[in-house]
C-alpha positions in Angstrom: 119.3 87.2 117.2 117.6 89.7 115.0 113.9 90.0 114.2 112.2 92.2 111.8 109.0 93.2 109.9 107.3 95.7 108.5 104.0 97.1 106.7 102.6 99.8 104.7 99.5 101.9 106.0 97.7 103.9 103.5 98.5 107.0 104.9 100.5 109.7 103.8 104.3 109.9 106.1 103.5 113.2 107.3 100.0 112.0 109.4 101.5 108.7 110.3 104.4 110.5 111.9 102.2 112.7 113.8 100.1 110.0 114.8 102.9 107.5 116.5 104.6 110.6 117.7 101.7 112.0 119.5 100.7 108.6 121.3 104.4 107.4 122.3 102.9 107.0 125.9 100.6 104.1 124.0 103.0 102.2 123.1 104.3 99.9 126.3 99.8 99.2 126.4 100.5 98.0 122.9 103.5 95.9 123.9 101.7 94.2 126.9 98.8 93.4 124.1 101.0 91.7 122.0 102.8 89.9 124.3 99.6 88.3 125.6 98.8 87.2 121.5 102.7 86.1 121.4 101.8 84.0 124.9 98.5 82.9 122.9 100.1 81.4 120.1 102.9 79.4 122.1 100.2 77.1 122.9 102.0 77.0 126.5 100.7 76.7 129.7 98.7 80.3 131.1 101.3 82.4 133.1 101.3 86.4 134.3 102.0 88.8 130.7 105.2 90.8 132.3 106.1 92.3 129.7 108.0 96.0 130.0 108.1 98.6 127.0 110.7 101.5 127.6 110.5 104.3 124.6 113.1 106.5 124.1 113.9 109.7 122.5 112.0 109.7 118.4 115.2 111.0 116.2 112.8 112.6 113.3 114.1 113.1 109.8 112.8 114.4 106.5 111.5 110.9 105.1 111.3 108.8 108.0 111.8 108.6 112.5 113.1 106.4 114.1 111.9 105.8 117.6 114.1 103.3 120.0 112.6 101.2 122.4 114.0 98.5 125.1 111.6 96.1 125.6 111.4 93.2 128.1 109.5 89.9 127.2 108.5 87.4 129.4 107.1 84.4 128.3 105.9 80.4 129.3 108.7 78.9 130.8 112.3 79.9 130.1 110.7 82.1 126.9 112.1 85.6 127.7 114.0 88.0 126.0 115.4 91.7 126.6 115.2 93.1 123.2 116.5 96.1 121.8 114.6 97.6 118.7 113.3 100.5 116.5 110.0 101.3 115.4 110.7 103.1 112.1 108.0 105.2 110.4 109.0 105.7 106.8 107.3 107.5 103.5 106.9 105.6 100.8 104.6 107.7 98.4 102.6 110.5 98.6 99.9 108.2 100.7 101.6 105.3 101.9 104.0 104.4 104.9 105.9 102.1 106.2 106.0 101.0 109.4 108.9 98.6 110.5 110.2 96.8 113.6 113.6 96.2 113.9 114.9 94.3 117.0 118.0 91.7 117.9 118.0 90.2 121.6 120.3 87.4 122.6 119.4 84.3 123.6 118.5 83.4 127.1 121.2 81.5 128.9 119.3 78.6 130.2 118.1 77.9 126.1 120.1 74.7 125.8 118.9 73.0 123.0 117.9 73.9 119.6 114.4 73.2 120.0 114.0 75.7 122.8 115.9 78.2 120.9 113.6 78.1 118.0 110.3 77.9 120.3 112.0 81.4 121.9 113.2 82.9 118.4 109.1 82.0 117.0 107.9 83.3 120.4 109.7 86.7 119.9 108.8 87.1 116.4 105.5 86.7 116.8 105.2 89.5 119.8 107.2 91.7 117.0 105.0 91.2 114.3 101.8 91.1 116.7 103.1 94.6 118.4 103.4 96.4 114.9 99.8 95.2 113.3 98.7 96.6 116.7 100.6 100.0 115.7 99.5 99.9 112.1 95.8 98.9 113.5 95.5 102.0 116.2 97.6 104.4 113.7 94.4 104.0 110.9 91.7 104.1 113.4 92.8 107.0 115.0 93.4 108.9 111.8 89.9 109.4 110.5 88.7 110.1 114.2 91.7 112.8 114.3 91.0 114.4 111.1 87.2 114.6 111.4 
């Protein structure tokens, strides 16, 4: 299964870069965070957030980088996924970037049923979308407080 979204910051590509770059180490402390939201909206019963972020090597390019990341979701249940995926950082004008999450995972073997697969595909998504507003949130309130 794949899962993806993105968003624009209004910063220019060349500080955003810098930004994620320069707080890799933040990112499996963001993953944990949105895992617990993703956890929140399943509206399932309270269990331990293991959730386990591994970043790999950026691959920087002119107009965008791509950083790869393994990321291990566990969630109420038999809600879990091993997911591989790429936060990309890419210019879009002078003063915007994009920020995207790209990810596929398969399926847990014990999902059975179709309702279970979609409770695990919403359950994913969410901690996706929830882990890149986090980026998008820390990478705008870090910049003034950098530049300043």
């Amino acid at each position: 299964m794949f899962v993806h979204h993105f968003l624009q910051v209004a910063l220019p590509f060349v500080e955003a870069e810098r930004l994620v770059l320069s707080h890799l180490g933040d990112l499996p402390e963001v993953a944990v965070a949105a895992h617990a939201r993703a956890l929140e909206a399943s509206a399932a019963e309270r269990s331990p957030v293991v959730s386990e972020l591994v970043v790999g090597e950026p691959h920087p390019a002119t107009w965008q980088t791509i950083v790869p990341m393994m990321w291990r979701l566990e969630g109420p249940s038999r809600l879990f996924a091993d997911m591989e995926a790429d936060l990309v950082v890419v210019a879009v004008g002078p003063s915007r970037t994009r920020l995207a999450f790209f990810g596929s995972y398969r399926m847990p073997a014990e999902t059975h049923d179709e309702d279970e697969r979609q409770q695990c595909h919403r359950f994913v998504e969410v901690a996706a979308r929830a882990f890149l507003q986090e980026v998008a949130r820390w990478v705008t309130v870090l910049a003034p407080r950098l530049t300043a």
